[in-house]
N, C-alpha and C positions, 0 to 999 in steps of 0.2 A: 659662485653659484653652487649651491647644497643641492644634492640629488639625494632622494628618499631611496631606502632602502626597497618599499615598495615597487620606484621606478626603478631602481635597478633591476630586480628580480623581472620585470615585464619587458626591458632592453635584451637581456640576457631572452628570456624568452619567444621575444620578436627573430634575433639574430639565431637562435633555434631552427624556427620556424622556414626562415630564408633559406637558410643550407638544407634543409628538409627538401623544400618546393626546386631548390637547385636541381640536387641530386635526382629528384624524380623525370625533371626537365634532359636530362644527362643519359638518363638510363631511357630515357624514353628515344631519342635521337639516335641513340648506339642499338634498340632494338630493330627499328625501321631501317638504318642501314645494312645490319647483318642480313635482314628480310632482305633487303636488296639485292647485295649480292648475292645470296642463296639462289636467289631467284633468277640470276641473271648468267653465273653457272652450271644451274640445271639446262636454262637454252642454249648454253653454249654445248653443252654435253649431247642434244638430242642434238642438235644444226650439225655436229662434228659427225655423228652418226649416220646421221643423212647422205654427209659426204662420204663418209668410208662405202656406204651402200652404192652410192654411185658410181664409185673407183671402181667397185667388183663390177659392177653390169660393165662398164666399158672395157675390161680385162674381160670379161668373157666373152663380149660380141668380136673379140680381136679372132680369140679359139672358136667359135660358134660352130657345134655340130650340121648348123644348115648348107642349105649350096645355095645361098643368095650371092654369096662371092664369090665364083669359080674362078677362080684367078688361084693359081698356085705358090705356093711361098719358095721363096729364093734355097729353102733348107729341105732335101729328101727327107729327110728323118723328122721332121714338122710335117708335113707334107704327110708322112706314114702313120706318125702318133694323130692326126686327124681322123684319118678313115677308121681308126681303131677305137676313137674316142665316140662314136660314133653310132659305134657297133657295142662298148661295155657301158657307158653312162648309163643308158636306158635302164638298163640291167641291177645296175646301181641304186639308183634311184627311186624303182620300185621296191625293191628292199628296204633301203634307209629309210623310205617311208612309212612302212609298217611300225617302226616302232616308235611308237607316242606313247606308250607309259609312262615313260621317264626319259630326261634326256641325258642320263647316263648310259643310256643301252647306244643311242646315235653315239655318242664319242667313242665308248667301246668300238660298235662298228667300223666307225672312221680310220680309228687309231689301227684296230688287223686288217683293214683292206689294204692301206698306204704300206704298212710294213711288209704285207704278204708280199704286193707290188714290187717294194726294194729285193725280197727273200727272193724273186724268182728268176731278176735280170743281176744278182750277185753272183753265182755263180758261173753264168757265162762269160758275164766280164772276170771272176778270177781265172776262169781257164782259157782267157783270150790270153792274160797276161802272161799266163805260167807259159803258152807258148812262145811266148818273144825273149825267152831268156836262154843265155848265149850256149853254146855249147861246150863250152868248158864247163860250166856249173851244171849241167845235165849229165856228163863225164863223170863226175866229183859223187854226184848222189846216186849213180849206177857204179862204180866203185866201191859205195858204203853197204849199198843194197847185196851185193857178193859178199862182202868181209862179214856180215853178220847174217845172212841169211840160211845158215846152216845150225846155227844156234838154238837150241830150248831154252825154253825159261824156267827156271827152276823148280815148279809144280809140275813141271811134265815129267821131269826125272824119277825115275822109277822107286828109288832109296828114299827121295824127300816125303817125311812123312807130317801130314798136316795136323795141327796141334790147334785150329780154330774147332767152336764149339757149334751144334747145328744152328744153333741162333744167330753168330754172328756170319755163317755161311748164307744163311734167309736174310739175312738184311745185304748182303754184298748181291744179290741177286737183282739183277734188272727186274726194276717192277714196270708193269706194260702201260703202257697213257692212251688213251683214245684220241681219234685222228683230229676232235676237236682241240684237244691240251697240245698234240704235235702242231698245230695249227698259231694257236695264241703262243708258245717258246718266243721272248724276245718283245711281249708287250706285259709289262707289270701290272697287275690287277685290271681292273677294269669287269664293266658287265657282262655275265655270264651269257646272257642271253642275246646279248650284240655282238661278242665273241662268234654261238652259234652260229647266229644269221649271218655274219660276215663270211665263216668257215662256207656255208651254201650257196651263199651271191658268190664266192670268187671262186668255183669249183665252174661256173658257168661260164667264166671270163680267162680264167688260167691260161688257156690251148691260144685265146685270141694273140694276147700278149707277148707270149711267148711266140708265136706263128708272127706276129708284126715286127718284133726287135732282129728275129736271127734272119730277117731279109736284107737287113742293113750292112754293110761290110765297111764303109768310111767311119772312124773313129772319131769324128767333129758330129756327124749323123748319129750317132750313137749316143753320144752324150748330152746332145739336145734331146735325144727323144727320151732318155733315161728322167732328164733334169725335169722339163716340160711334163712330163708322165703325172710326174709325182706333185708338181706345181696343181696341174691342171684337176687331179684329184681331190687335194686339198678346196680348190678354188671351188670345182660342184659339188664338194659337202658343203662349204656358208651357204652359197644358192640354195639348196633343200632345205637346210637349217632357215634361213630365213624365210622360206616357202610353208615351211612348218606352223612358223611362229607369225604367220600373216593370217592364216587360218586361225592357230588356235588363241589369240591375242589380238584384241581391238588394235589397230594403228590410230596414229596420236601427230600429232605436231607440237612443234614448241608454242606457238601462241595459245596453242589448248591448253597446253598447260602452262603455262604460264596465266595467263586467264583464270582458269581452275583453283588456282593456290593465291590468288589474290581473292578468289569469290568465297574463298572457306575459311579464309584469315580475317576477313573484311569483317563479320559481325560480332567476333570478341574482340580482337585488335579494336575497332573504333570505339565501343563502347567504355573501354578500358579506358582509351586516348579522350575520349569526353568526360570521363570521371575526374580526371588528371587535370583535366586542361579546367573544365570547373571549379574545381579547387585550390586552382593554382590563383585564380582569379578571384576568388570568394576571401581567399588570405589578400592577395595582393588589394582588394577593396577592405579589411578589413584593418592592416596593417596602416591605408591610406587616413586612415576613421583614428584608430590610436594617434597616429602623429599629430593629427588636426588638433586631439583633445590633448596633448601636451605639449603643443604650443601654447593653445589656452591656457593651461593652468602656470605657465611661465610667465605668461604674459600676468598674470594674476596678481603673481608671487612680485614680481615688479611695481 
């Protein structure tokens, strides 16, 4: 059987055609799946956040500033960081709240409140500890403290004559920081203005803190209420942070959205998908029509 060069050319071009309407059919399958997933990781991502919001409320109803549970905890020092938690939250909170410009000033805040909190129960615990060290080593550095104690330093010596220029005597000179900059030492950058307001909310809370920890004398009571302190800080900055963003942000659920992203994909997606799918079907009746006529003309050619 002889095949025209004609029908070749229209074979060749049919089998064109095919891998065409393939590929289209391919790309169109792999797009709706990725949409799927997309879709199906975004709810998983709100429903996970759902959950985290829940853990915190249950974590904080355990600490709850209220007396609906008067019932005491087994730990003095829980027990003490309550009544005190009680007394500086408030205090807190009204602060943190003022700043809604940006939520870089609340992390600012956040970040000197927690660290002032560590700056102010570190040094009683280092001079808990220096006193529990033995007395030979107390011996040893009152020892040192005589052997050198009668010594100058060498700029005091009346002959030593200095050979620095006034310039580099001005830059060796303490330059003076105000009590906000003494304040922030110890947290790296952060907003200016959350720095402030922190530096004025914990000027109100200091005496608390400090008046709650040096009641405590058991060293297991101590370190709960140090640990827990700083826990329970952290845990009422997400509380106000999320109290923030309930106000200044619509809430949502996953079926909203989810919902939402199939309602605004729905009218290019399908039309697209009806172009495709017509077309696929307009060749595939067309292709059906060639093959009829070359049969025909086989049949002819016989």
């Amino acid at each position: 059987m002889n095949i025209s060069r004609k029908e070749l050319i229209r074979e060749l071009d049919e089998e064109k055609l095919l891998r065409e309407n393939i590929r289209k059919a391919i790309s169109l399958i792999k797009a709706k799946r990725k949409e799927a997933v997309l879709t199906e990781a975004k709810a998983e991502a709100l429903e996970e956040e759902k959950l985290r919001k829940a853990v915190r409320k249950l974590i904080l109803k355990e600490v709850a500033t209220s007396d609906t549970d008067p019932s005491p905890h087994r730990s003095t020092g829980i027990n003490v960081l309550e009544d005190l938690l009680k007394k500086i939250i408030p205090v807190l909170e009204d602060d943190f709240k003022i700043l809604t410009s940006n939520p870089e000033q609340r992390k600012s805040f956040r970040a000197h409140i927690i660290n002032a909190a560590k700056n102010t129960i570190a040094p009683i615990k280092a001079s808990e500890n220096a006193g529990q060290e033995s007395p030979d080593e107390e011996l040893q550095e009152q020892d040192v403290e005589v052997k050198i104690g009668g010594k100058k330093a060498p700029e005091e010596d009346e002959a030593f004559i200095d050979i620095r220029t006034d310039q580099e005597k001005a830059g060796e000179e303490e330059v003076e920081i105000s009590a906000e900059e003494e304040f922030g030492q110890g947290v790296s950058g952060g907003d200016l203005t959350g720095r402030n307001m922190a530096y004025s909310s914990y000027k109100k809370i200091e005496k608390n803190i400090l008046d709650a920890y040096e009641l405590l004398s058991d060293d297991e009571d101590k370190e709960l209420f140090y640990d827990y302190l700083v826990t329970n800080l952290k845990l009422y900055f997400d509380k106000f942070e999320d109290e923030l963003a309930g106000k200044l942000e619509e809430p949502t659920t996953p079926e909203y959205e989810a919902t939402k992203q199939e309602q605004d994909a729905e009218p290019v997606e399908s039309d697209t998908a009806d172009e495709d799918v017509e077309t696929e079907d307009d060749e595939e009746i067309d292709l059906d029509f060639e093959e009829e006529e070359e049969e025909e003309e086989l049949e002819l050619e016989f």
